[in-house]
C-alpha positions as CSV (number, residue, x, y, z in Angstrom):
1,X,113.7,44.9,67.5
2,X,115.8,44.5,64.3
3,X,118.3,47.0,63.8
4,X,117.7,50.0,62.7
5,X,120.2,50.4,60.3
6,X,119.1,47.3,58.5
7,X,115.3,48.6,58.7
8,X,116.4,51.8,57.4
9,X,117.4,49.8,54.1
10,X,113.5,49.6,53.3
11,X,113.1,53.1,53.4
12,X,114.8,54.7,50.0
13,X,113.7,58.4,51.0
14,X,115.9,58.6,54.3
15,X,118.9,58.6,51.9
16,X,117.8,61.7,50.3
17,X,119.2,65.2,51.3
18,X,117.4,68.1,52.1
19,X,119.6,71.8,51.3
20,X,122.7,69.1,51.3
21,X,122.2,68.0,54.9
22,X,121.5,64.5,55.3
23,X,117.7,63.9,56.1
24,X,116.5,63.6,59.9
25,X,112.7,62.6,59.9
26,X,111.2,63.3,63.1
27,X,107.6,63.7,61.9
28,X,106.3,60.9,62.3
29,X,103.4,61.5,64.3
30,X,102.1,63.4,61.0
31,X,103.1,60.8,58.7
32,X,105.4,57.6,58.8
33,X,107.4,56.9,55.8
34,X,106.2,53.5,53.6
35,X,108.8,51.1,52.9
36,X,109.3,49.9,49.4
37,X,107.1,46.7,49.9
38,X,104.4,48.7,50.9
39,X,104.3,51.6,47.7
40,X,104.9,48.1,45.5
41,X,102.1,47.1,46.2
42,X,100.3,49.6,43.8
43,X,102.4,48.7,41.3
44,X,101.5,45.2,41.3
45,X,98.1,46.1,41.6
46,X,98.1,48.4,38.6
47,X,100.2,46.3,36.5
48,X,98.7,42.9,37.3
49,X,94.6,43.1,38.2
50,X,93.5,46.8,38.2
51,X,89.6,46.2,38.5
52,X,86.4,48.0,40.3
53,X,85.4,45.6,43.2
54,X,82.1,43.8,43.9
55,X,81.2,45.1,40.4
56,X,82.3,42.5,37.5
57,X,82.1,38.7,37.2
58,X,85.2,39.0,34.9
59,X,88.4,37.4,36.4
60,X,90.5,40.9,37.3
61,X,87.4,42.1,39.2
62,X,87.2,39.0,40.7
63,X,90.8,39.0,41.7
64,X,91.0,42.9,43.1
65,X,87.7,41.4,45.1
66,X,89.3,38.5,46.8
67,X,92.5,40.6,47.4
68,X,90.1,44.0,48.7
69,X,88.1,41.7,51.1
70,X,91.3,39.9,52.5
71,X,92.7,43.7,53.5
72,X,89.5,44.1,55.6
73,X,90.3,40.4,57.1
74,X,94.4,41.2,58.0
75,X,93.8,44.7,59.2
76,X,90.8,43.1,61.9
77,X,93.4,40.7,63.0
78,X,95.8,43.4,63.2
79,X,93.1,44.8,65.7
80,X,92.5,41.8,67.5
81,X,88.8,42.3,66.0
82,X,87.5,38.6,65.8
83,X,84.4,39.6,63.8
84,X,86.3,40.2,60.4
85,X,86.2,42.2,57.9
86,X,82.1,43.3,58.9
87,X,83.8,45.1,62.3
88,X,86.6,47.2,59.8
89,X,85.0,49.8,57.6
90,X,87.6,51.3,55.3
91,X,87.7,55.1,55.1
92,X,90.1,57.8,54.1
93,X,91.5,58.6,57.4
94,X,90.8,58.6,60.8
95,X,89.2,62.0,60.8
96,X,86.4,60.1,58.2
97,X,86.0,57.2,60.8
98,X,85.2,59.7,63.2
99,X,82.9,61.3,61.4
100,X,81.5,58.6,60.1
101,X,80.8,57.3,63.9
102,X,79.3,60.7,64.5
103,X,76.6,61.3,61.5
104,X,76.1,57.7,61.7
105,X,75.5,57.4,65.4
106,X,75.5,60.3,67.2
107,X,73.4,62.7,65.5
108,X,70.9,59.8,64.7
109,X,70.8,59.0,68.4
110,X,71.9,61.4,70.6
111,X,69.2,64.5,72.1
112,X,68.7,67.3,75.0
113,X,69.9,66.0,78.0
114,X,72.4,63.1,76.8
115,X,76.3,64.4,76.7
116,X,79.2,63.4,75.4
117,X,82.3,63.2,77.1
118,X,86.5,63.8,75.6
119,X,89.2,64.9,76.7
120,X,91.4,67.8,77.2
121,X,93.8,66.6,74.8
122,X,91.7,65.4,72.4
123,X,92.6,65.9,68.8
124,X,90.2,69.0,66.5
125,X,89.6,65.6,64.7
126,X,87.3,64.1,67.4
127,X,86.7,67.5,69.6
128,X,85.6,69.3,66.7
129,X,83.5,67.0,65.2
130,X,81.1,66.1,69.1
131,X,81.4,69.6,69.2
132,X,79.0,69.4,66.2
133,X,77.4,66.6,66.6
134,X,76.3,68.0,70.5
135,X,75.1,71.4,68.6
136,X,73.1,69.4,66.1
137,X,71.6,67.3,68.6
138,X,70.9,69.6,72.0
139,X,73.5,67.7,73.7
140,X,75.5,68.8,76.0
141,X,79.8,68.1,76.0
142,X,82.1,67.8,78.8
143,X,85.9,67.8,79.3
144,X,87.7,65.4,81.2
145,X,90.6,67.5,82.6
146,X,94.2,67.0,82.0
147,X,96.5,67.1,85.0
148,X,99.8,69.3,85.2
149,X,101.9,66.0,84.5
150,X,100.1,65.0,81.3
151,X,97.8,62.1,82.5
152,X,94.6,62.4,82.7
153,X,92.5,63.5,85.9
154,X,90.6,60.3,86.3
155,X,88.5,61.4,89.5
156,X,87.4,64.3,87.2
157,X,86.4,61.8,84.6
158,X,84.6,59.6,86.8
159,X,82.5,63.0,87.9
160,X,81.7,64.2,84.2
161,X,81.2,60.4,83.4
162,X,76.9,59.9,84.5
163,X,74.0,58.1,83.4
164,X,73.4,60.7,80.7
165,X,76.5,60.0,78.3
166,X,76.1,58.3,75.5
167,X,79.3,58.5,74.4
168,X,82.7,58.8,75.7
169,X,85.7,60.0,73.3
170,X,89.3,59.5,74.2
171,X,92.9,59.6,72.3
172,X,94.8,56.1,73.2
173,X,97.8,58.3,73.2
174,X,98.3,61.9,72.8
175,X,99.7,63.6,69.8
176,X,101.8,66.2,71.7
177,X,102.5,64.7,75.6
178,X,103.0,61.3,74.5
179,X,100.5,60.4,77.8
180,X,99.3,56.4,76.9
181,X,95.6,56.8,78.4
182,X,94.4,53.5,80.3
183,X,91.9,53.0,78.0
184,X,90.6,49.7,79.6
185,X,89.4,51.4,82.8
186,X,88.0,54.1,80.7
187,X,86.3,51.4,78.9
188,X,84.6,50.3,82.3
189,X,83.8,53.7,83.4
190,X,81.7,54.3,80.2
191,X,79.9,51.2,80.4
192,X,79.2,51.1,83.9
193,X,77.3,54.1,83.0
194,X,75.9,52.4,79.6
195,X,77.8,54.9,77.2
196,X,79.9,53.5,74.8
197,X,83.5,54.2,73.9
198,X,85.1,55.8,70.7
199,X,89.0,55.1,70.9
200,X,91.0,57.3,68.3
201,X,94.0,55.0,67.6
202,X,95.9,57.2,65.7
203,X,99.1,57.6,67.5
204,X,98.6,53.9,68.9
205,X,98.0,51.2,66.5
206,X,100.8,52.4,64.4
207,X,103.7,51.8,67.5
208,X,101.8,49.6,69.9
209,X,100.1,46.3,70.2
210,X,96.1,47.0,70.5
211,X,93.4,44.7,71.1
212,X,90.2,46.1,70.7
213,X,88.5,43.1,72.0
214,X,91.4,43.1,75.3
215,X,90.1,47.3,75.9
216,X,86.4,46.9,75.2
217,X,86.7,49.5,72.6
218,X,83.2,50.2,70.8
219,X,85.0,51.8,68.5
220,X,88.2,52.5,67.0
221,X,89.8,55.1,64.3
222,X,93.0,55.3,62.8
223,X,95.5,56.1,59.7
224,X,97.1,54.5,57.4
225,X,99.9,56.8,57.0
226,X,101.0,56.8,60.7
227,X,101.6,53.2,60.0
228,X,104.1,52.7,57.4
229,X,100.8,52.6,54.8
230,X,99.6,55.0,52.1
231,X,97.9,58.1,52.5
232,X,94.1,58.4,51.7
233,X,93.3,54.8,53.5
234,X,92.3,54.7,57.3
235,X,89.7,52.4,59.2
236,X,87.0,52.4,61.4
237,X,86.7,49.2,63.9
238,X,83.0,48.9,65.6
239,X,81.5,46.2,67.4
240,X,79.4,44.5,64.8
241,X,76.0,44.9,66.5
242,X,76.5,49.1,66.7
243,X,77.6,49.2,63.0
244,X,74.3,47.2,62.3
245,X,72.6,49.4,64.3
246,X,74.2,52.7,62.4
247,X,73.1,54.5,59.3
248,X,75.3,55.6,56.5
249,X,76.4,59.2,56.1
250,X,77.3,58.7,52.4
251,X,75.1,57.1,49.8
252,X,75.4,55.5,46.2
253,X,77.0,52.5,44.9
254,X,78.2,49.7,46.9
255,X,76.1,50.7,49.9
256,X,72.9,49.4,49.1
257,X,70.9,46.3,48.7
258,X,67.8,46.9,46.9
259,X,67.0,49.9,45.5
260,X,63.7,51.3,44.0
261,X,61.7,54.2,43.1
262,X,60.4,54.5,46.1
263,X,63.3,53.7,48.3
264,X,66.4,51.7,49.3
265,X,67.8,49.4,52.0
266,X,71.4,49.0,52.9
267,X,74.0,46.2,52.3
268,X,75.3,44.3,55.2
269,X,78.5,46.0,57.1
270,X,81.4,47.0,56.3
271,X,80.1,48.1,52.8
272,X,77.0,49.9,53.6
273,X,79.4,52.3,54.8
274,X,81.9,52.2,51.5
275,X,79.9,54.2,49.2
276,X,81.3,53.8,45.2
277,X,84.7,52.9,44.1
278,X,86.7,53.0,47.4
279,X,90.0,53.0,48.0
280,X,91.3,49.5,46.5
281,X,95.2,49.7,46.3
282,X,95.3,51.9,49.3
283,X,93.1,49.4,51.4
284,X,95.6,46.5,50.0
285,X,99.0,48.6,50.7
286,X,97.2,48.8,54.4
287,X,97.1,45.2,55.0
288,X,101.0,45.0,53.8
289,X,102.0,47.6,56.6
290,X,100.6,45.7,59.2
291,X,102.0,42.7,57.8
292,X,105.5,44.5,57.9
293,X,104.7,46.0,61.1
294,X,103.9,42.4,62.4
295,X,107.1,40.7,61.4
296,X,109.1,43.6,63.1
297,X,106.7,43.1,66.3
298,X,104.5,45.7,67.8
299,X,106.1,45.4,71.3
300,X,109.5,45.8,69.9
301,X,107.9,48.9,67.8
302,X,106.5,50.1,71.1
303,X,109.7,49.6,73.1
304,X,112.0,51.0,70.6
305,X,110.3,54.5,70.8
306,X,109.9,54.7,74.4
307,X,113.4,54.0,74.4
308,X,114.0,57.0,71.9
309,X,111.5,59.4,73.3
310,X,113.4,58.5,76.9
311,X,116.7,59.2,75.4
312,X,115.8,62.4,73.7
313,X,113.7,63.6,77.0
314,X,117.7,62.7,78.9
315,X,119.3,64.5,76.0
316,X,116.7,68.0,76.5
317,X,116.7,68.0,79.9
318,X,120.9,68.8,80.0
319,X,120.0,72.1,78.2
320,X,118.1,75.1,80.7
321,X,116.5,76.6,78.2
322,X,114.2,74.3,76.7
323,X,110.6,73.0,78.7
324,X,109.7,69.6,77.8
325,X,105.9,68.9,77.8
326,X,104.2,65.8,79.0
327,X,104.3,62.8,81.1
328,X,107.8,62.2,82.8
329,X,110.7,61.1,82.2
330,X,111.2,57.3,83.2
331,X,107.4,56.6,82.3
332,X,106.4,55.0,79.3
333,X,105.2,57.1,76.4
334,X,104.7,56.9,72.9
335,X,107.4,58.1,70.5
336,X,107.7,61.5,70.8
337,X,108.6,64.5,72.7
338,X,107.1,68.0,72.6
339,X,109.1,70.9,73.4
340,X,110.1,74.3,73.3
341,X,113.6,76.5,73.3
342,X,113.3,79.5,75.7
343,X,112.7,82.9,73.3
344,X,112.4,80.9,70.3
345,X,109.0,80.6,68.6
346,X,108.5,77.1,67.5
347,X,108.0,77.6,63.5
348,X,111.7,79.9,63.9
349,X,112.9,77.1,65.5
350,X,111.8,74.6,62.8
351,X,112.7,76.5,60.1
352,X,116.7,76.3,61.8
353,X,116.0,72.8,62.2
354,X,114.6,72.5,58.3
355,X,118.4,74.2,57.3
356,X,120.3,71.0,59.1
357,X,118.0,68.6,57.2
358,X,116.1,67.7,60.5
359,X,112.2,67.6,59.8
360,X,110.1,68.2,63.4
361,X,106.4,69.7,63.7
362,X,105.7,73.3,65.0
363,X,102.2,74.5,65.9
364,X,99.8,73.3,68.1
365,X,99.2,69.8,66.4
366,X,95.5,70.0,66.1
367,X,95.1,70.4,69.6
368,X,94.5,74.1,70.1
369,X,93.3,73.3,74.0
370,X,95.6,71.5,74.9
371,X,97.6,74.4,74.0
372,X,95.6,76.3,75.7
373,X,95.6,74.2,78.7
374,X,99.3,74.4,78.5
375,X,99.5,77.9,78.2
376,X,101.7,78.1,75.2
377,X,100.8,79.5,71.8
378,X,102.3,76.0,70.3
379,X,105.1,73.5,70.7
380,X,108.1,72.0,68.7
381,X,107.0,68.3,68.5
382,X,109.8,65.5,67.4
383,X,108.4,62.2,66.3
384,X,110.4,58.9,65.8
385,X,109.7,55.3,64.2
386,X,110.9,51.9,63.5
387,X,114.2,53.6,61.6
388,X,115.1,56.2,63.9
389,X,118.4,56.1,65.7
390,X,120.1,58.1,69.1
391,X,122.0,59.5,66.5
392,X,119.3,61.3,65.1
393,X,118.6,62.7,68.7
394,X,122.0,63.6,68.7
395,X,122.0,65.4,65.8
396,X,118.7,67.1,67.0
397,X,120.0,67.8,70.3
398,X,123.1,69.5,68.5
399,X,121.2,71.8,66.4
400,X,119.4,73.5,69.4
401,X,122.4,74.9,69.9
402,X,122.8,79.2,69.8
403,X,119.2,78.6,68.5
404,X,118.2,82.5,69.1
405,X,121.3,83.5,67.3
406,X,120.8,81.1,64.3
407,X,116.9,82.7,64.0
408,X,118.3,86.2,63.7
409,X,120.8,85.0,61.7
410,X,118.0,83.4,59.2
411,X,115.7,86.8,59.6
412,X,118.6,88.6,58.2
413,X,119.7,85.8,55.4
414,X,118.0,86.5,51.7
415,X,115.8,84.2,52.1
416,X,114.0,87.0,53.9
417,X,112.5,90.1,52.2
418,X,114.5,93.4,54.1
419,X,111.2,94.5,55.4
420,X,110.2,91.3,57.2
421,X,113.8,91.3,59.0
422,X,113.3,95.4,59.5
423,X,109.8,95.1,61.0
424,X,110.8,92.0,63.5
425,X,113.9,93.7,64.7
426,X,112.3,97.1,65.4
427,X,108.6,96.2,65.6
428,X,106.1,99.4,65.0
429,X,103.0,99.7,67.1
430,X,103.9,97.4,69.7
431,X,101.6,96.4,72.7
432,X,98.0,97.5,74.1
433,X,96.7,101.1,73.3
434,X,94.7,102.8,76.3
435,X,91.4,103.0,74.9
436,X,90.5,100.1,72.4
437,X,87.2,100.4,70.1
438,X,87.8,96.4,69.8
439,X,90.3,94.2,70.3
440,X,91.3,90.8,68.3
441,X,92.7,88.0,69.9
442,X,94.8,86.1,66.6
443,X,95.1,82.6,68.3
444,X,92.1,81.7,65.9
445,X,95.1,81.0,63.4
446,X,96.0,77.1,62.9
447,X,99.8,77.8,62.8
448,X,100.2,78.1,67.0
449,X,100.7,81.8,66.6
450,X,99.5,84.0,69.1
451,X,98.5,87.5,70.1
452,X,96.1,90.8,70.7
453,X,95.3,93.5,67.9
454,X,93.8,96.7,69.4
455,X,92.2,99.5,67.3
456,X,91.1,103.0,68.2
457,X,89.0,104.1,65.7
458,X,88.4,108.1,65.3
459,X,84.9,109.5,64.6
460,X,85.1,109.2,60.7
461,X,86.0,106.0,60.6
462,X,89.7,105.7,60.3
463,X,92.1,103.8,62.6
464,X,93.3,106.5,65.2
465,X,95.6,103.9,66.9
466,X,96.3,100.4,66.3
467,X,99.0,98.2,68.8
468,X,99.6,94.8,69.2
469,X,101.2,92.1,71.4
470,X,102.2,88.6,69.9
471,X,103.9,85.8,71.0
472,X,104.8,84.4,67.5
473,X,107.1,83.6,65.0
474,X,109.4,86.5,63.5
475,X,107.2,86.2,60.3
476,X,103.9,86.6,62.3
477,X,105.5,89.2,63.9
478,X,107.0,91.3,61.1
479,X,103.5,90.9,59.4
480,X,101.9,92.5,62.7
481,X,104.0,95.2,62.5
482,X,103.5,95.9,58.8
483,X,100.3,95.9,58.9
484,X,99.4,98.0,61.6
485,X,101.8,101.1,60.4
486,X,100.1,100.5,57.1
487,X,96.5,100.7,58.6
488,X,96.9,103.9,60.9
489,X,95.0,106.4,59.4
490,X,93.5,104.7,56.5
491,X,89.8,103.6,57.3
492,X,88.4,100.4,58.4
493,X,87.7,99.2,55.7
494,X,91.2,99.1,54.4
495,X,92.2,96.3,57.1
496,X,90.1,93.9,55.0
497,X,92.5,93.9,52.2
498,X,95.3,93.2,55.0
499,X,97.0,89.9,52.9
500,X,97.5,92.3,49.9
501,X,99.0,95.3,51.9
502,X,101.8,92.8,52.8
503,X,102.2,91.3,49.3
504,X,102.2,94.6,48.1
505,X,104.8,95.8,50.8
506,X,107.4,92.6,50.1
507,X,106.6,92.1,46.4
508,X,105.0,89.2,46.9
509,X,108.3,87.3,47.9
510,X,107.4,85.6,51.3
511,X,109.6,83.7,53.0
512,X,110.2,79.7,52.4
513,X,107.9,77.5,54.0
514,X,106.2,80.6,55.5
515,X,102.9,81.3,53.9
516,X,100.0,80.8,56.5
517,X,102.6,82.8,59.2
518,X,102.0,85.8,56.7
519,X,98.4,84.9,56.4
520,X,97.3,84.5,59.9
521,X,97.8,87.9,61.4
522,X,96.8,89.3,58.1
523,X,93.2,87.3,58.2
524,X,93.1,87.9,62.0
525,X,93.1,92.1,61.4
526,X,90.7,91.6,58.4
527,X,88.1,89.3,60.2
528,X,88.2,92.3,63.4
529,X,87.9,94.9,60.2
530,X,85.0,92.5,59.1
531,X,83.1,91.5,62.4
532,X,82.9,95.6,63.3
533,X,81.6,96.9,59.9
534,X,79.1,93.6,59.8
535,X,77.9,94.3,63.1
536,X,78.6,98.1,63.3
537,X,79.5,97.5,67.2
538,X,83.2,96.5,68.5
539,X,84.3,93.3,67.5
540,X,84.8,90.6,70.5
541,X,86.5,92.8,73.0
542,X,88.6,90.2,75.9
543,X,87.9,90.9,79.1
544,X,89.9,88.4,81.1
C-alpha cells in the first residue's frame, strides 16, 4: 500500500488537535474519515449542476442525471455486481438497506413455520430488525452460535440451517472480534436449503476486496461512511430477479410508473425503491470513495489493517491486565481490536484516552449479545484505516499505562461535579438487599453499562430499602449511588423523576462527554418505578 504518511496528506482533519494532543483516530469502524476529493465533490456539485434527478429536461437536471446514474454503475463494479446500477439501490445507510430487504421481502413473504437464521454477533442493525420482521410474520428466528475463539460454530449453523429458512443473515466481518465469516460456504449452506442470503457488508467492503457475484451473496448492505464517503448515503446490492420480485417500503415520487386514481404500479429497479429526491451529491461522493479506495487497492487496504490489528494485538498482549476479544493473534482479521483494561470500565477508560487526543469506541457496539455472550458489560474497541500508523498503536499502547490511577485522577479533576467523585469513591447503598419487592436489571441501557437495582418497598408505598450492584463506569456508578440515597424513604412514585433528582443534586453540570452514563441508571430506576405502579405487581424480578 502507499505510505501512510503520504495518504495521511488527503486527510486535513488528522492535523487537528483535540485538548492540545495531537489527534489519534481509532474509530473507524464507526466512521472513516473522507479525504478532500471526496467532500469536493459536493462542492462541485453545488457550484457547477445542482438539479433534482429524472425530473427536468433542462441541461443541469440532465447533467446531475447522467452523473446520479453513473454512481449506481461504479459502486456495482465496486461490488463486482455485473447487473449495474438495477442490482444497487441507494439508501441512507446500511441499517435502511436492511430494512428495506426486510419490509420488502420478509414481511411480504415470510409466515408460521418459515425461520430466519443470524448470528450471535450480528449487529442490532440486522438482529433487531428479523427480530421484527419474525414477530410480524409468525416466524420463528434462530442463532448460529459463536465459539469461544470468535469464529463462528459452523456445525451449529449447519443444524439451525433446514428446509424451513427463508433467510439466512450474517455480518461479513464482526464489528467487535474482527472474525471475517466464510461467507461463501455460508452462501452454499443457505442455498442447499433454498433460503437466500443477506450479507451486511459494513465492516467489509470498506477494507476488503468483495465480490458479491464470487460469495453468491443475495444480498448485500453497507455504508458509505465506513468507506472514506459521506454520511447519509449507503447501498443495498440484490440479485436483480429478488429486487424485481420485492415491494417498496416507501412510496411517492420516483418510485412509480403509472399512477391513477385507482392505483399505481412501480418503476423498474433500483428506483422503485428511491422514493423522492434521494440523496444526489452523497450518492456521487460514494462513487469517488470507491474510486479512491480502488487506486489505493482493496488488498493492500485489507492487508494494511490486518497488519495493524496484528501489531496492536502483539503490543496488548505484553501488558497482564488487559483481555483482548476475538479471533487470534496470527489469523487474519479485519482492522480492529476490542479490548478491555482489568478494573477499568470502558467509557473511564475512553474518556483517559479522549485527554491524550486518542479517539477509540466504548460500549457494546450495537451488539448487546455478543456482549452478552461474552460476558462483559461492553468493550474498548480501536479501529484503524488506510492512514493509520504503528505509531498510533504506540501511542495507544502508551496511554493504557497507570490507567486505574489516571480514572481516579479524572473523577477527582473539575471536570467532575464533587458529588459524582464523592458518590463513586464511597458508594451508598451498595449491593443486593435480602428481601426485594422487584429487582431491575440496567443492561437495557445502550452505553454497555451494567447492573441490578433492588427495592423493598414498605406497606405505604415508600422505598424501605433500595441496593445496587453495577459493573459500570464511575459516572453510572456515582448516579446509582445518588439516586438510591435520594429514593429511600420517599415513595415510588418519586423514582420516576430519577434524571431530575440528579440534575438537581449536581446543578445540572454533568460531566464532559457523559450524558447518557447519567441517564441510563436514572431511566433504568424510573422504568422499575414505572413497570410496578403500571402493573401494581413487582417489576421483572431475575431469577437466574
Amino acid at each position: 500500500m502507499a505510505d501512510p504518511a503520504r495518504i495521511r496528506d488527503d486527510f486535513p482533519i488528522l492535523d487537528r488537535e483535540v485538548d492540545g494532543e495531537p489527534l489519534v483516530y481509532l474509530d473507524n469502524a464507526a466512521t472513516t474519515q473522507t479525504p478532500t476529493r471526496v467532500y469536493d465533490v459536493f462542492r462541485e456539485y453545488y457550484e457547477e449542476y445542482n438539479a433534482n434527478v429524472h425530473r427536468g429536461i433542462h441541461g443541469l437536471s440532465h447533467e446531475a442525471s447522467v452523473a446520479y446514474e453513473e454512481a449506481h454503475e461504479r459502486i456495482a463494479e465496486f461490488v463486482g455486481a455485473s447487473g449495474g446500477l438495477e442490482e444497487i439501490v441507494f439508501t441512507k445507510n446500511a441499517t435502511e438497506a436492511m430494512n428495506l430487504v426486510a419490509y420488502g421481502f420478509g414481511i411480504e413473504e415470510f409466515g408460521p413455520g418459515d425461520n430466519v437464521v443470524v448470528t450471535e454477533m450480528e449487529h442490532h442493525a440486522s438482529l433487531v430488525t428479523w427480530q421484527q420482521v419474525a414477530r410480524r410474520t409468525g416466524a420463528e428466528i434462530r442463532y448460529v452460535r459463536v465459539e469461544e475463539d470468535g469464529h463462528l460454530d459452523m456445525e451449529h449453523a449447519a443444524e439451525v440451517i433446514d428446509d424451513d429458512t427463508r433467510m439466512l443473515s450474517v455480518a461479513h466481518v464482526s464489528n467487535v472480534l474482527g472474525t471475517i465469516n466464510p461467507v461463501s460456504d455460508l452462501a452454499d449452506l443457505a442455498h442447499d436449503h433454498g433460503a437466500l442470503l443477506f450479507l451486511d457488508g459494513a465492516q467489509s467492503v470498506p477494507n476488503r476486496p468483495v465480490d458479491v457475484e464470487a460469495l453468491d451473496a443475495d444480498f448485500l448492505a453497507f455504508s458509505g461512511h465506513k468507506m472514506a464517503g459521506p454520511t447519509g448515503i449507503g447501498a443495498l446490492y440484490g440479485k436483480r430477479h429478488l429486487l424485481e420480485r420485492m415491494e417498496p417500503f416507501l412510496y411517492g415520487g420516483e418510485m412509480i410508473r403509472h399512477v391513477t386514481f385507482e392505483g399505481s404500479t412501480w418503476n423498474r429497479p433500483p428506483w422503485k425503491f428511491e422514493a423522492g429526491t434521494p440523496p444526489i451529491a452523497e450518492g456521487i461522493a460514494l462513487a469517488a470513495a470507491a474510486d479512491y479506495l480502488d487506486e489505493i487497492g482493496m488488498e493492500r487496504v485489507a492487508a494494511h489493517e490486518n497488519d495493524l490489528a496484528q501489531y496492536a494485538m502483539d503490543r496488548l498482549s505484553e501488558r497482564d491486565d488487559v483481555t483482548v476479544y476475538g479471533v487470534p493473534r496470527g489469523e487474519e482479521r479485519s482492522g480492529l481490536v476490542s479490548f478491555n483494561v482489568d478494573g477499568v470500565h470502558g467509557h473511564d477508560l475512553s474518556s483517559i484516552l479522549n485527554d491524550r487526543g486518542i479517539a477509540v469506541r466504548a460500549g457494546d457496539h450495537c451488539t448487546q449479545p455478543l456482549h452478552d455472550r461474552l460476558d462483559i458489560p461492553g468493550s474498548v474497541r480501536a479501529s484503524f484505516y488506510v492512514y493509520n500508523t504503528e505509531r498510533e498503536v504506540d501511542t495507544l499502547i502508551d496511554a493504557l499505562e497507570n490507567a486505574r490511577e489516571r480514572r481516579d485522577e479524572l473523577v477527582a479533576s473539575d471536570r467532575f461535579h464533587d458529588r459524582f467523585a464523592d458518590h463513586y469513591r464511597s458508594p451508598r447503598n451498595a449491593g443486593a438487599i435480602a428481601d426485594p419487592t422487584f429487582t431491575k436489571h440496567s443492561a437495557e441501557t445502550s452505553c454497555g453499562d451494567d447492573g441490578e437495582f433492588y427495592v423493598e418497598l414498605g406497606e405505604d408505598g415508600t422505598v424501605a430499602e433500595i441496593g445496587f450492584e453495577s459493573e459500570s463506569c464511575a459516572v453510572s456508578t456515582a448516579v446509582a449511588s445518588m439516586v438510591s440515597e435520594a429514593l429511600t424513604g420517599e415513595p415510588i412514585g418519586r423514582a420516576l423523576e430519577a434524571e431530575t433528582i440528579v440534575e438537581e443534586l449536581v446543578d445540572g453540570r454533568y460531566p464532559d462527554l457523559r450524558r447518557e452514563c447519567v441517564r441510563g441508571p436514572a431511566e433504568v430506576i424510573a422504568e422499575a418505578a414505572r413497570e410496578h405502579l403500571e402493573e401494581g405487581e413487582p417489576a421483572a424480578v431475575r431469577t437466574d
